[in-house]
C-alpha positions, 0 to 999 in steps of 0.5 A: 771766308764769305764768298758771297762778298766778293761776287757782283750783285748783278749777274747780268747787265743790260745797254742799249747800242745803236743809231735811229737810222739802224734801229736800236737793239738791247745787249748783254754782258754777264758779270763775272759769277761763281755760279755762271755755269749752273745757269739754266735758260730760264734763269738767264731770261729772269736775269735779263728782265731784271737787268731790262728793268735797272736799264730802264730807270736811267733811259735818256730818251723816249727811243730808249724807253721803248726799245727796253719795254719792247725787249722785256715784254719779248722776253716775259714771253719767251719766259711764258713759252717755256713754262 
């Protein structure tokens, strides 16, 4: 039996949420995994580029966009300091 087959091809996935007024954040939900436990910080920040990265291509608005640039360029960062 291939387990690989049965798991998501994405570990983590990324949305947008919130009002102009309030700001607009960036949130993560991990999907479900095999190997969740065995994730370090480093391959959950890699993780959340990529998932930033998906999000951006379906960006309905300019707003959304910027918002999702603004959090992968933080996290690339993030990413720089601990290596």
């Amino acid at each position: 039996m291939n387990i690989t087959e049965s798991e998501a091809p994405y570990e983590i996935t990324a949305k947008t949420c919130g009002s102009k007024e309030n700001g607009r954040k960036v949130i993560y939900s991990f999907v479900e995994s095999f190997h969740n436990l065995s994730k370090d910080k480093k391959d959950i920040i890699i993780s959340e580029i990529h998932a930033c990265d998906r999000l951006k291509k379906y960006a309905r608005d300019d707003l959304d966009r910027e918002v999702i640039e603004s959090e992968i360029t933080d996290l690339k960062m993030a990413l720089d300091l601990m290596t």
